[in-house]
VOGU-3710 file (C-alpha; in Angstrom, 3 decimals, decimal comma):
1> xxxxxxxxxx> 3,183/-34,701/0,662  3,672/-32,273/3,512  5,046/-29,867/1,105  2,192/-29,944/-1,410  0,041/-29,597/1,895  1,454/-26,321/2,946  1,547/-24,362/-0,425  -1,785/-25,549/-0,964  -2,833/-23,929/2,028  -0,495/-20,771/1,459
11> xxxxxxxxxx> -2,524/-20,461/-1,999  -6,033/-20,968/-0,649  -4,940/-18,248/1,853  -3,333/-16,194/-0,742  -6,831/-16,011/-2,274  -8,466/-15,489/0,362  -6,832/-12,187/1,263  -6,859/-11,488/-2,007  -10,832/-12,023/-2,988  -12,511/-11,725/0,434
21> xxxxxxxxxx> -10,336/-9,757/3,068  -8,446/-7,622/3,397  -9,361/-7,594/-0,355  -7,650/-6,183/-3,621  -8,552/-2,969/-5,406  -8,067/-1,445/-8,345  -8,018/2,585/-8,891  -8,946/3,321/-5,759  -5,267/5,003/-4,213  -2,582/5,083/-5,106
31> xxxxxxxxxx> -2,637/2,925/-8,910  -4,610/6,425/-9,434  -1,371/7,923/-9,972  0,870/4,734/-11,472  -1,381/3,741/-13,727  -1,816/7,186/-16,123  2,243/7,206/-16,033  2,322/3,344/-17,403  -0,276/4,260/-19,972  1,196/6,978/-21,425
41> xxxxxxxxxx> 4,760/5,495/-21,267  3,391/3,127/-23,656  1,876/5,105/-25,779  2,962/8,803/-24,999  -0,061/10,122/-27,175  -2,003/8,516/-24,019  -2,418/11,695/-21,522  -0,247/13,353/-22,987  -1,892/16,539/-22,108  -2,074/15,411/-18,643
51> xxxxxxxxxx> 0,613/17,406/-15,836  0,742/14,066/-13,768  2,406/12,062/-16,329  5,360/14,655/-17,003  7,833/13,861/-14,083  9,897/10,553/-13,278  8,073/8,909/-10,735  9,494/5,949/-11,243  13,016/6,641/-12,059  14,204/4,659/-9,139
61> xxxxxxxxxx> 12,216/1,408/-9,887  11,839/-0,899/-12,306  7,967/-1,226/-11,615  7,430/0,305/-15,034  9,604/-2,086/-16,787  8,477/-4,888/-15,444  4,662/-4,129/-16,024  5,413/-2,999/-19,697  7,289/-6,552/-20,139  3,946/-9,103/-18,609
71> xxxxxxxxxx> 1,545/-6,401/-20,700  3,739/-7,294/-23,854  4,174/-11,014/-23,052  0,386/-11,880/-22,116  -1,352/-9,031/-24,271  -3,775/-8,479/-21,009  -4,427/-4,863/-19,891  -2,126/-3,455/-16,736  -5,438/-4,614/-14,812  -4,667/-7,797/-15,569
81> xxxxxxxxxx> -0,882/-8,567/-14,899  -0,759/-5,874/-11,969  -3,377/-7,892/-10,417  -1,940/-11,180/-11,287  1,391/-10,068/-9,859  -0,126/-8,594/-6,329  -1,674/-11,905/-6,239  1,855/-14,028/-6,669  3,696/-11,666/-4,301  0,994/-11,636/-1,667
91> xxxxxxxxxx> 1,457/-15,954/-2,222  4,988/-15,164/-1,162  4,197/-13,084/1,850  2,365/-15,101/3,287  4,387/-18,223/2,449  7,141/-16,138/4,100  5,245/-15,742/7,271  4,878/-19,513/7,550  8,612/-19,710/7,223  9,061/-16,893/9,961
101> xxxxxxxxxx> 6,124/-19,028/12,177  8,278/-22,726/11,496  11,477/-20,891/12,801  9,690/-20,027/15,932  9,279/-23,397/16,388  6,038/-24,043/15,418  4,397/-27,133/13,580  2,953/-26,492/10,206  -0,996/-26,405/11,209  -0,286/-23,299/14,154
111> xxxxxxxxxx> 2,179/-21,972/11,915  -0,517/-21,467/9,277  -2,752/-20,779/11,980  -0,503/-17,375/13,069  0,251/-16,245/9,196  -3,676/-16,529/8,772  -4,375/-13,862/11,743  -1,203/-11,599/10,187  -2,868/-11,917/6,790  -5,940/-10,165/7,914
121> xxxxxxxxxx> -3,638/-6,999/7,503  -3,888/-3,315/9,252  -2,878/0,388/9,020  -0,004/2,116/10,365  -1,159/4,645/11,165  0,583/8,069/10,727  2,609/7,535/7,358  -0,682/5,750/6,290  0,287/2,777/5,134  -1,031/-1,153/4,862
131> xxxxxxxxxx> 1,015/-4,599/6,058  -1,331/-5,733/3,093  -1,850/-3,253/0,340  -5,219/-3,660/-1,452  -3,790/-2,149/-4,443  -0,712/-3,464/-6,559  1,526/-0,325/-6,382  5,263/-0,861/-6,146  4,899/-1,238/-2,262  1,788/-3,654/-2,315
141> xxxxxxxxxx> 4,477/-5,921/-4,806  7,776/-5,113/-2,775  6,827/-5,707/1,033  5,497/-9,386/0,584  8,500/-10,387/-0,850  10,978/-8,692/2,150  8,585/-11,001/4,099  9,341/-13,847/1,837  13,007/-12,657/2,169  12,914/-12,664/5,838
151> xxxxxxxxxx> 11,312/-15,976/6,107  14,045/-17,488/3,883  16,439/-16,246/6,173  14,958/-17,521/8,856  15,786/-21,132/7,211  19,629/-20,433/6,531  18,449/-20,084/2,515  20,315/-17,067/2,066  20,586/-16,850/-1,571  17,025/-17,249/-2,295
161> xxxxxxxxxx> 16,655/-14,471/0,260  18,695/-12,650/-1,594  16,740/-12,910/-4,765  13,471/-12,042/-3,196  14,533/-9,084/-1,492  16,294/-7,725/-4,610  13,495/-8,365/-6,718  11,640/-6,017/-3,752  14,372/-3,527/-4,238  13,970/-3,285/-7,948
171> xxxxxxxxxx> 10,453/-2,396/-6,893  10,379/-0,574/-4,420  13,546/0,662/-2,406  12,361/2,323/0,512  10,320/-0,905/1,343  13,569/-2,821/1,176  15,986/-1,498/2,554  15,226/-2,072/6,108  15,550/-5,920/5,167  18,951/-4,204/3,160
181> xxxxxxxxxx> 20,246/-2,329/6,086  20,092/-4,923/8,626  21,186/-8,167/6,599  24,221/-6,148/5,978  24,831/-6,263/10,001  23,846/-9,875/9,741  26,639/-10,516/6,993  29,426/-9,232/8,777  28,756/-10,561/12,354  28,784/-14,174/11,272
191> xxxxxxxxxx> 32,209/-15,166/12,723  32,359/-18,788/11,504  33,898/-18,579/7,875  31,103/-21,005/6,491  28,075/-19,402/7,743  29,794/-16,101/6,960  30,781/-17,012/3,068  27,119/-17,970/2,882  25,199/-15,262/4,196  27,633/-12,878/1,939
201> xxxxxxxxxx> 26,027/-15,113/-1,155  22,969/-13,617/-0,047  24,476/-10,155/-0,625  24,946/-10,671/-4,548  21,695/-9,998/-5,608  21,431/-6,871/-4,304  24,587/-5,954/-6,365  22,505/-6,661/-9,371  19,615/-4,866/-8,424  21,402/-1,664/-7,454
211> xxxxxxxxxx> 23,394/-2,123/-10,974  20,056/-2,880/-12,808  18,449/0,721/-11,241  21,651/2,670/-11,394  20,537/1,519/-15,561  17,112/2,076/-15,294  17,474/5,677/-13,846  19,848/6,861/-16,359  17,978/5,211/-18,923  15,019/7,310/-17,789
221> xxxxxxxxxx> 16,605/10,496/-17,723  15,959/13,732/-19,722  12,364/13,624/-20,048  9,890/15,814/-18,243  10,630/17,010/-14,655  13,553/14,890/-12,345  13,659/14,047/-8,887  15,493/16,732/-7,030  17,333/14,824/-4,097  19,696/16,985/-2,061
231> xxxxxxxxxx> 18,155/20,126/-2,189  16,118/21,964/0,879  12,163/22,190/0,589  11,240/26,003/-0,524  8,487/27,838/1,794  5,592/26,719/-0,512  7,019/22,964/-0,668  6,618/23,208/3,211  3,030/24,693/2,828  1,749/21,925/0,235
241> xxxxxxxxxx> 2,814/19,006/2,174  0,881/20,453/5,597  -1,963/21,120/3,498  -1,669/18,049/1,240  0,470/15,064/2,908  0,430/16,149/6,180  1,287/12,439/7,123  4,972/13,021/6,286  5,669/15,072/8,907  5,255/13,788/12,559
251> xxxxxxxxxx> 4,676/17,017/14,135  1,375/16,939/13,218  0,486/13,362/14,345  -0,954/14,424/17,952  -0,274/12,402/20,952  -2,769/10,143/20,578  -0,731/8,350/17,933  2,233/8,280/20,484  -0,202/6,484/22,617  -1,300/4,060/20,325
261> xxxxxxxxxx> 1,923/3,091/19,273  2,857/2,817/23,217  0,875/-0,206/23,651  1,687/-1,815/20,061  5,501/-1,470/21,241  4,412/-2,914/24,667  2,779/-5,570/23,112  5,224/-6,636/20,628  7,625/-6,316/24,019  5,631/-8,793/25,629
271> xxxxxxxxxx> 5,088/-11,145/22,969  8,973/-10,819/21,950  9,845/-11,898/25,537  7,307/-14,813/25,514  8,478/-16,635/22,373  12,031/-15,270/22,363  14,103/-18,440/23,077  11,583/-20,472/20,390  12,837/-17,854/17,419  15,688/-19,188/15,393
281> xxxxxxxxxx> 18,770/-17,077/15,426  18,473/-15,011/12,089  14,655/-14,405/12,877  15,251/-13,230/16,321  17,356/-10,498/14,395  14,962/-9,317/12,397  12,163/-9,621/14,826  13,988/-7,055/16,988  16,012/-5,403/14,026  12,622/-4,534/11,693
291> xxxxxxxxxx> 10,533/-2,392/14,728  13,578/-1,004/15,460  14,434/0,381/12,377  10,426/1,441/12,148  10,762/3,480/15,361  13,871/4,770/14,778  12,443/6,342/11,357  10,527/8,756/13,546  13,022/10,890/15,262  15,087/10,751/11,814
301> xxxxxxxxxx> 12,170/12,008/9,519  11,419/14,587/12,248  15,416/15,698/11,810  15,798/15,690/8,522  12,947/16,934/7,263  10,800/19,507/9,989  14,347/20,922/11,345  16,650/20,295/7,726  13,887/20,481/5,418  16,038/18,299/3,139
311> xxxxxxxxxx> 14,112/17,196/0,006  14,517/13,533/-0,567  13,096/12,607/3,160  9,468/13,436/2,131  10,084/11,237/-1,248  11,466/8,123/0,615  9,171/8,717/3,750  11,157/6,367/6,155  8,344/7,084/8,535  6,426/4,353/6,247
321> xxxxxxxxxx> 9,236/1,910/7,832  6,764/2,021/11,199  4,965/-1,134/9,169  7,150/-3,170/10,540  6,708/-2,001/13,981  3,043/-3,213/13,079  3,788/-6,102/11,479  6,163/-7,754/14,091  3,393/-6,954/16,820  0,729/-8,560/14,479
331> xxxxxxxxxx> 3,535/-11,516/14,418  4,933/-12,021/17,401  1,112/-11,901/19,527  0,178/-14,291/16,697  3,113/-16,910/17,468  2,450/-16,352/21,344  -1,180/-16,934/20,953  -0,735/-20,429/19,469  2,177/-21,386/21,718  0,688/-21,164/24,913
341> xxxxxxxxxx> -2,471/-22,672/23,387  -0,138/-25,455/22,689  1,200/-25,992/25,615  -2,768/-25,733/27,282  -2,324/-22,234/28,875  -5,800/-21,288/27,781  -5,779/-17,877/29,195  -2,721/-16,586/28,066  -3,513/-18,102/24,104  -6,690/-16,129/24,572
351> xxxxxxxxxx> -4,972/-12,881/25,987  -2,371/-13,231/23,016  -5,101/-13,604/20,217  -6,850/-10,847/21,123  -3,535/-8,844/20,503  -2,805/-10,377/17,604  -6,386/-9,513/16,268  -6,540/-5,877/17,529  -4,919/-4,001/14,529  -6,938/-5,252/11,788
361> xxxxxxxxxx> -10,346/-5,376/13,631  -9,944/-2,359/16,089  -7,362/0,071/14,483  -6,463/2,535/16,915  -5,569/1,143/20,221  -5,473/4,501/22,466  -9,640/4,072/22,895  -12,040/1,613/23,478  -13,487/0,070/19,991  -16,698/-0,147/18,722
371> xxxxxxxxxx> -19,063/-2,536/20,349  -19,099/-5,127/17,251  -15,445/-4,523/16,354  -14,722/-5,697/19,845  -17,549/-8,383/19,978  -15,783/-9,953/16,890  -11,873/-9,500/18,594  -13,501/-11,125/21,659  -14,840/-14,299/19,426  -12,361/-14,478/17,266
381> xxxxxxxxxx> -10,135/-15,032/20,073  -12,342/-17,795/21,787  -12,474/-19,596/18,394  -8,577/-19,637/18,156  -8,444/-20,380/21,650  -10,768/-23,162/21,828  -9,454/-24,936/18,112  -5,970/-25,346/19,864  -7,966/-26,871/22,429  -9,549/-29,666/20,424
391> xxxxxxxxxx> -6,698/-30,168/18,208  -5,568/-33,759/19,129  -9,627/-34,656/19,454  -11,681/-36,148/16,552  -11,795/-33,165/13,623  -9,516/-31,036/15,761  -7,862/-30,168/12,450  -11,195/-28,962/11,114  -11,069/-26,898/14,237  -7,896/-25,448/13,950
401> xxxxxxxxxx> -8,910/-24,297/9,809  -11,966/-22,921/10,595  -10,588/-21,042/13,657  -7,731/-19,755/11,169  -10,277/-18,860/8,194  -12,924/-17,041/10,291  -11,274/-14,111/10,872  -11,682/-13,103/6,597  -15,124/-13,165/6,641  -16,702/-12,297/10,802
411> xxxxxxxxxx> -14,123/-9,103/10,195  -16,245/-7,331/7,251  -19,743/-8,509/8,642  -19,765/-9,039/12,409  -17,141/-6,801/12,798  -18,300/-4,203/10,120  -14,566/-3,518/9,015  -14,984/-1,713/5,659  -11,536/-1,328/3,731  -12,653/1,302/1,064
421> xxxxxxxxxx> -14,806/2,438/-0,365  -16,786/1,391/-3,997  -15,345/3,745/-6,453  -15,486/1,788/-9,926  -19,520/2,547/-9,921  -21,520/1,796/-13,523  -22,359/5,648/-13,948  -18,509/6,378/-13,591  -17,675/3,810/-16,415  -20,341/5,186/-18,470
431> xxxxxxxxxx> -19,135/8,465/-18,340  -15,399/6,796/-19,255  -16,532/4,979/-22,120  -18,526/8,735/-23,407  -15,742/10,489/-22,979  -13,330/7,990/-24,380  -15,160/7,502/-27,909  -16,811/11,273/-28,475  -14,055/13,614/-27,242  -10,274/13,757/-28,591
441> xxxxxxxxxx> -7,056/12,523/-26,842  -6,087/15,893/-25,646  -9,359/17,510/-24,272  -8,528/18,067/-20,697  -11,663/17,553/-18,174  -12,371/19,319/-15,013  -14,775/17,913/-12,025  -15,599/20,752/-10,937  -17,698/20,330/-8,128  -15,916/17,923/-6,608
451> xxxxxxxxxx> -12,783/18,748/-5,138  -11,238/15,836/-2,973  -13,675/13,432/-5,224  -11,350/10,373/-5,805  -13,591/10,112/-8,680  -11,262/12,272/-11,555  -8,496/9,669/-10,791  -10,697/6,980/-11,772  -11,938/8,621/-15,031  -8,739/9,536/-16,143
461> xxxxxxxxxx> -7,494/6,245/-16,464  -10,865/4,211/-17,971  -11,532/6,946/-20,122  -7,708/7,880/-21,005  -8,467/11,515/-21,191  -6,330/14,170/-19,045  -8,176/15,777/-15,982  -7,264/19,159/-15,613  -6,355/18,817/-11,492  -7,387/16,632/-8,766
471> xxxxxxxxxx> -6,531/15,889/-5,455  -5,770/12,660/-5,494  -2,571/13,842/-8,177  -1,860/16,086/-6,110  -0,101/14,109/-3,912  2,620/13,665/-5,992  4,028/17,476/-4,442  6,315/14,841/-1,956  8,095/13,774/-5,449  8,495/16,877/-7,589
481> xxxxxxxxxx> 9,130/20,498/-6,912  7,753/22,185/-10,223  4,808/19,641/-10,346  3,928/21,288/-6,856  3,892/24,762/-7,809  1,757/23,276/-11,161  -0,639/21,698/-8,978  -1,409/24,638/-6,519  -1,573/26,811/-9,176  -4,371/24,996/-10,779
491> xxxxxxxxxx> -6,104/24,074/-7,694  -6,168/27,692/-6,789  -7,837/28,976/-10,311  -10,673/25,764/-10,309  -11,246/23,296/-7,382  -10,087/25,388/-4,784  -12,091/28,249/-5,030  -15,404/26,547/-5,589  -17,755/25,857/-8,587  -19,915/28,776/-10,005
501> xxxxxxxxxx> -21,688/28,999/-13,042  -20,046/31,866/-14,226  -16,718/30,731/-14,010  -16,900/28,153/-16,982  -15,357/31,631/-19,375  -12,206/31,451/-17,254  -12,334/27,736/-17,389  -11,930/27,560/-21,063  -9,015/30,418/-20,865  -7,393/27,970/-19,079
511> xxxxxxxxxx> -7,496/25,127/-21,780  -10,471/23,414/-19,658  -12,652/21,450/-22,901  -15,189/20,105/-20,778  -16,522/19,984/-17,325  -18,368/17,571/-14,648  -20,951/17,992/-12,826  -22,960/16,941/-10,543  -26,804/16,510/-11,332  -27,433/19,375/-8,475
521> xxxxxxxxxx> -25,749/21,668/-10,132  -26,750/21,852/-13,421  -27,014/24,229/-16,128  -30,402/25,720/-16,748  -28,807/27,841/-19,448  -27,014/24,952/-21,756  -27,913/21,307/-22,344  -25,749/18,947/-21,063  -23,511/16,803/-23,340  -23,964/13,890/-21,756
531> xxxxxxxxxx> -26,284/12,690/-19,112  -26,528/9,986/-16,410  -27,752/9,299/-12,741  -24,707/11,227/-11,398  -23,108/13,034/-13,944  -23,228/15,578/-16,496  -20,921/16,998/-18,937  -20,558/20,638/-20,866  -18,601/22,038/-23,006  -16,505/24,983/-21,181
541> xxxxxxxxxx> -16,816/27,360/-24,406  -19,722/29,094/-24,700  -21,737/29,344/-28,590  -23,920/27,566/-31,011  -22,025/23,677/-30,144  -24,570/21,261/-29,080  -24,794/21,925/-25,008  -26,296/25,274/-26,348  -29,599/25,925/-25,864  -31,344/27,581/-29,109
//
């Protein structure tokens, strides 16, 4: 009973996250750039005229694969299954923090109680990346299940570890292998031949996975543009990624970052000490190992790629490993919290909470926070404080869910915590749905008075027409070294040097069939193609074609 109990609750909260905060969202980052490659690797008349399909992103993953294989087998759009699958694997995250919570000694209620604050998410900030991705990009699917892995672990069930992780790998390798790297350590220092002979079980999977990608890649090769992976970044390479993904490189971070992440590591430091003796043995290894793998990714991006300028670093970005440095503080403060509430140290549970909810209400911690960001840190921590409190009186365990369910709805309205923003707007679809059934397959479109619009990304997947260039693709210079030069080339004859009237000529010299505009800037001289509250569309060519005027 206890059993159907807990994964009921892990689903409701699965749900949660996933329908009211942090929330799920579709074409608003980074599926911008996976989703045009899945479309037109199954049907490669799709975008074909499109530069951001014609490189292997995902030669290293089997994300593709996998998404091809539930599109085929359920005949739903990539909508659909990706969304189904974020929601499974975000089930498993959080079912993994519960694990992690149990082997810190916790009873099930608390230990649903600290997964629910962890669930609420946060940014690291710097390499720009979310404990809970709203999107389901390889990442959003790979780091709930190193959490599920990790929680496994913490329970001696080292071969279902094992599978979860590799399944993460197959996904997403970078996310992994910090989970990789350190169960290898925990492998090999088992000295009693049992444990030992079944923690190396827990290695086989990987084998697999590594095999299956080692496939995968090869399989994928000679097609379009490769990864380059041990050459050095060329002087433009360098110039892109400080103009376009500055977030790779730590140089440019400021110290106010260092700051912030000063009193996350003395945080987690405090909370680490505080519950240290509860944590199992494999947990406490991963508690520690995790953040330290996270901070050491700074200094070792900084070496290898602002003073060795070697290629791969900015495609693996082990600077994105600082999530766990965010994560275990989110965790640890969480467990704390509960456990002194349990054992009646009121002030301490309340201190601890407030930690725990500091990241995902507040953000930066180097300044004070807005007046209802803290207002809503301050009560969410009396609630959590006050349900431990009550929890052997009458509804005490009404308490104790209401104090762990609050925090998904008082952080987007008290607290005024927006996510991101509402791209998928009716005028945008309309537009899509124009372009889709009036122009052909290959006429490339150019938005050309928008230039770091996220707005192109969108359209080029509803409406499954190329875009000329856009920023949002443009982050994709990290991956491939010709794509770069592609990219900067074309932002430097459109976007980048402004929208004028008279440059639609050069425009369709360039292969441009039709551009976007916005309603301020329209055409006195033509008539529009098409026509709504926030766009319009003409041809590029000039002539007799129906956006002429007679």
């Amino acid at each position: 009973m206890k059993r159907v109990l807990v994964a009921s609750a892990v689903a409701a909260l699965a749900l949660v996250t996933f329908f009211q905060f942090p929330g799920h969202t579709w074409l608003q980052q980074d599926s911008q750039i996976y989703v045009p490659i899945l479309e037109h690797l199954r049907d490669p008349s799709v975008l074909a005229n499109d530069m951001l399909v014609g490189g292997h992103y995902l030669a290293f993953t089997l994300y593709d694969e996998a998404a091809e294989l539930l599109r085929t087998l359920t005949g739903l759009g990539f909508r659909e299954v990706l969304g189904a699958a974020q929601l499974a694997t975000r089930g498993l995250g959080i079912w993994g923090l519960y694990l992690m919570a149990t082997a810190a000694g916790l009873a099930a209620a608390p230990a649903l109680v600290a997964s629910s604050v962890v669930s609420l998410g946060a940014m690291t900030l710097g390499p720009q990346v979310l404990t809970f991705e709203y999107e389901p990009t390889p990442r959003g699917l790979a780091l709930p299940l190193v959490l599920c892995a990790v929680g496994l672990v913490s329970h001696r069930r080292y071969l279902a570890a094992g599978l979860a992780a590799a399944a993460g790998f197959l996904i997403h390798p970078p996310t992994a292998c910090p989970y990789w790297v350190l169960y290898l350590f925990l492998a090999l220092l088992a000295s009693e031949p049992r444990t030992s002979r079944r923690r190396r079980y827990g290695l086989l999977p990987l084998a697999g996975a590594a095999l299956a990608l080692l496939v995968a890649a090869r399989y994928q090769a000679g097609e379009g543009e490769s990864q380059d992976l041990f050459s050095t970044l060329t002087a433009l390479q360098v110039k892109l990624q400080l103009m376009r993904t500055a977030y790779v490189r730590v140089s440019v971070w400021g110290p106010a970052l260092a700051a912030h992440y000063a009193v996350i590591v003395v945080l987690l430091a405090g909370a680490y000490l505080r519950i240290q003796r509860r944590l199992s043995p494999a947990l406490r290894f991963f508690v520690v190992g995790l953040p330290a793998i996270g901070l050491a990714s700074v200094p070792v991006s900084y070496l290898l790629l602002e003073r060795a300028g070697w290629a791969l670093i900015p495609q693996f970005q082990p600077l994105r490993a600082l999530l766990f440095v965010v994560l275990m503080m989110q965790f640890t403060t969480a467990v704390a919290a509960v456990a002194a509430g349990w054992e009646r140290r009121w002030a301490e549970a309340f201190f601890w909470f407030a930690a725990a909810y500091s990241l995902p209400l507040v953000g930066r911690l180097d300044a004070l926070p807005p007046w209802r960001a803290g207002l809503t840190l301050i009560l969410l921590a009396l609630l959590g404080t006050v349900a431990l409190l009550l929890r052997e009186r009458r509804g005490g365990a009404v308490a104790l869910a209401a104090a762990a369910l609050a925090g998904f709805w008082l952080a987007p309205s008290l607290g005024a915590v927006v996510n991101y923003p509402r791209l998928l707007t009716p005028e945008l679809a309309e537009l899509s749905r124009w372009a889709n059934a009036s122009t052909p397959k290959p006429a490339l479109f150019l938005f050309a008075d928008a230039p770091r619009s996220l707005e192109p990304g969108v359209f080029r997947v509803q409406a499954l027409r190329p875009v000329y260039v856009d920023w949002k693709g443009g982050g994709q210079i990290n991956y491939l070294k010709d794509f770069g030069e592609r990219w900067w080339l074309r932002w430097q004859q459109t976007l980048g040097a402004g929208f004028r009237p008279a440059d639609l000529p050069r425009y369709d010299a360039l292969g441009i069939g039709f551009v976007v505009l916005q309603p301020r800037n329209r055409l006195e001289a033509r008539q529009p193609l098409f026509e709504n509250a926030r766009y319009l569309v003409y041809r590029a060519a000039a002539g007799s074609g129906p956006d002429a005027r007679p």
